[in-house]
Structure formats: structure tokens, C-alpha cells
Backbone as numpy.savetxt, mean C-alpha at the origin, in Angstrom:
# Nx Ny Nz CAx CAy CAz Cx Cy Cz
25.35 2.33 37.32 25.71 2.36 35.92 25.05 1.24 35.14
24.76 -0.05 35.56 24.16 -0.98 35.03 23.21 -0.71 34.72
22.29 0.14 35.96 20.73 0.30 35.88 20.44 1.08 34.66
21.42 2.03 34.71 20.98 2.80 33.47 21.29 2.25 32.16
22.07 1.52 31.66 22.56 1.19 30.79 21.65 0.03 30.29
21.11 -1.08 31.57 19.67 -1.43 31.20 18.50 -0.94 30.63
17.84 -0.25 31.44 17.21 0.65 30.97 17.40 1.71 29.59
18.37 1.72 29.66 18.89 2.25 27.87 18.64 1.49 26.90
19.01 -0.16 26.99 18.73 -1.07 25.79 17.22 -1.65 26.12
16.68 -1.50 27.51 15.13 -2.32 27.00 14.85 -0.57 26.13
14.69 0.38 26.62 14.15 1.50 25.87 14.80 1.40 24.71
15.44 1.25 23.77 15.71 1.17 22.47 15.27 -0.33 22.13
15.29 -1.09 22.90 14.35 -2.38 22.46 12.78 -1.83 21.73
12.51 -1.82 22.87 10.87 -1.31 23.01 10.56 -0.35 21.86
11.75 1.13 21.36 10.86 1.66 20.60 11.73 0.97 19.28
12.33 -0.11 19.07 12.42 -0.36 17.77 11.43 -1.60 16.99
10.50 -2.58 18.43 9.94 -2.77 18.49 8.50 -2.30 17.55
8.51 -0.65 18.34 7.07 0.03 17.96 7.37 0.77 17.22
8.18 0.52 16.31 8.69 1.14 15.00 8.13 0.01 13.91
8.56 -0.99 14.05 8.19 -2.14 13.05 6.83 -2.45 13.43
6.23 -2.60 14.49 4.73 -2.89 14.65 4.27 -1.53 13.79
4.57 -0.31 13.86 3.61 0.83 13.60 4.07 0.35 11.74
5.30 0.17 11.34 5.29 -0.01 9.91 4.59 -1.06 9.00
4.64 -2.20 9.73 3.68 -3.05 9.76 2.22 -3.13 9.21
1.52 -2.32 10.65 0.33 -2.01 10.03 0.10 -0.79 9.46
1.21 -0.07 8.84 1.32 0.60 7.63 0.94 0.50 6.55
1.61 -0.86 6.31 1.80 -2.09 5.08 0.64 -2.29 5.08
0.00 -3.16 6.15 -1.25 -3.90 5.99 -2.44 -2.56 4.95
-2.14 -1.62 5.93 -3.64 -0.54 5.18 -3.17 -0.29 4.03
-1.80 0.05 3.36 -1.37 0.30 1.92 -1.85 -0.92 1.23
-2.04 -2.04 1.66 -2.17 -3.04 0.56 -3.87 -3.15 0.59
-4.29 -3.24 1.92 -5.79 -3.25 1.90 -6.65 -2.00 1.15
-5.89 -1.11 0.83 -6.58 -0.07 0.06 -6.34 -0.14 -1.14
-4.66 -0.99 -1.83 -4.41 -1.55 -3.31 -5.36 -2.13 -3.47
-6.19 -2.96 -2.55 -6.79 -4.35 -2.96 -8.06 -3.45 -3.59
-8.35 -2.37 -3.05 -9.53 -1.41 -3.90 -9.73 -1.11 -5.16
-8.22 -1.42 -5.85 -8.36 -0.87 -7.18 -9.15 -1.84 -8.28
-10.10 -1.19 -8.71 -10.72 -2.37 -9.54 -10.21 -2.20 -11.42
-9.12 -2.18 -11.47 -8.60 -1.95 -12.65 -8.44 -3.27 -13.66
-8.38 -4.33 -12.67 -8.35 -5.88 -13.08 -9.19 -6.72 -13.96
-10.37 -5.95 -13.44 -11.95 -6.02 -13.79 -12.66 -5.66 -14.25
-11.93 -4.48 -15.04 -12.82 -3.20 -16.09 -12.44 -3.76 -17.58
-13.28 -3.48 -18.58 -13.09 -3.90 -20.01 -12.01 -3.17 -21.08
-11.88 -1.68 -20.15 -10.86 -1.24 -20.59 -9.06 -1.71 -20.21
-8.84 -2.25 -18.64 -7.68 -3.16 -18.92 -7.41 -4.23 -19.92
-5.56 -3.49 -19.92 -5.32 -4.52 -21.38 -4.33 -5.55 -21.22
-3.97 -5.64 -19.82 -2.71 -6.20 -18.73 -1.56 -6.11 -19.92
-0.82 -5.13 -19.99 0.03 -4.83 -20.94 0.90 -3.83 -20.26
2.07 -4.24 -20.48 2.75 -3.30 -19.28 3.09 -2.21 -20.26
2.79 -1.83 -21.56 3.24 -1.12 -22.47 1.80 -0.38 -21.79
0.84 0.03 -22.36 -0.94 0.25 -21.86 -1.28 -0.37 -20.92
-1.81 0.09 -20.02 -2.50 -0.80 -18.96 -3.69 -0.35 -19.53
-4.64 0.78 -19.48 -5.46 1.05 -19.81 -5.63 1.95 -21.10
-6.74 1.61 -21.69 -7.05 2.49 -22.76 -7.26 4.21 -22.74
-7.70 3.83 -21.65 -9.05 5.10 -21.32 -7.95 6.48 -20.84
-7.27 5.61 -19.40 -6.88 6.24 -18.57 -5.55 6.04 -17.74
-4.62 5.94 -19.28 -3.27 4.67 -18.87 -2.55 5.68 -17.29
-2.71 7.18 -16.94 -2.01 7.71 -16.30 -2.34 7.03 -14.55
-3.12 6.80 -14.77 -4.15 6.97 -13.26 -4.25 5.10 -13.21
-3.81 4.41 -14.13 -4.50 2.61 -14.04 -3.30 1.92 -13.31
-4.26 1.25 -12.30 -3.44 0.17 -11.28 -2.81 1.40 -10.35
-3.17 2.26 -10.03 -2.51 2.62 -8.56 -3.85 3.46 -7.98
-3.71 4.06 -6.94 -4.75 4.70 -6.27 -5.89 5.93 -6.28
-5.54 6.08 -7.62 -6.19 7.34 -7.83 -7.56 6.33 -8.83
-7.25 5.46 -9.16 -8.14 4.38 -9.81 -9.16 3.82 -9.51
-9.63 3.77 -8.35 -10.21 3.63 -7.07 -11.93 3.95 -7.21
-11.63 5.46 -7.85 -13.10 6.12 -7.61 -12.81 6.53 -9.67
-12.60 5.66 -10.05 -12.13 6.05 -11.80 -13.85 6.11 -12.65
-13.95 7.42 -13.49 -15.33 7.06 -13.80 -15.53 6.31 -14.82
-14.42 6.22 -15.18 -15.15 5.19 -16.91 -14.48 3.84 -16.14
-14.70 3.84 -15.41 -14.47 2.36 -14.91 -15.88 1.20 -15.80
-15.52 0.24 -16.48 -16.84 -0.38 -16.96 -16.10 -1.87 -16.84
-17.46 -2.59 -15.82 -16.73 -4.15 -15.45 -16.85 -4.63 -16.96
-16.54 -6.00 -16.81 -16.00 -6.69 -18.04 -17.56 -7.69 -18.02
């Protein structure tokens, strides 16, 4: 009865473990692909939380922004 009951908590150890490692580097790629958005840097941001952008307020500062064509640096 021990053995198993061991074996019960390292196995719920282990996968709660590889629950937070896998969410983890979840996080990491969601932010490393935010870091893509070049919305910061275009002449059309207006850092205005009313407008962010002129052009293309629907799509500015999140991921679809990325590959934006009127993107124009500053």
C-alpha cells in the first residue's frame, strides 16, 4: 500500500512539474513573438490608449501587427 501510494504522489509530482515547465515555455514564445511587434517604432503610433494607431487602431500592439503594411519607421 505504501508502494503505491508513493508512486501516486512522485507521479502527480512529476506531471505537475511538466505542466508548469511546458507553461513556462509557453510564456517565453508568447512574449518572444510580442517582442515582434514593431508598433513602437512606426510614425503612425500615437501611445494613446484612446488611438494607438492612426492607420490601423484594430490590429496595433498585438499580433496581427507583426507583418502590418503601412507599417512606416519613425
Amino acid at each position: 500500500m505504501i508502494l503505491v501510494c508513493s508512486i501516486l504522489a512522485w507521479g502527480m509530482t512529476l506531471t505537475i512539474l511538466w505542466t508548469v515547465f511546458c507553461q513556462i515555455q509557453s510564456g517565453f514564445a508568447s512574449v518572444k513573438r510580442l517582442h515582434q511587434v514593431p508598433c513602437h517604432q512606426c510614425q503612425y503610433f500615437t501611445n494613446s490608449h484612446h488611438l494607438k494607431c492612426t492607420v490601423n487602431p484594430h490590429i496595433a500592439c498585438s499580433e496581427s501587427a507583426i507583418n502590418c503594411g503601412d507599417y512606416q519607421p519613425q
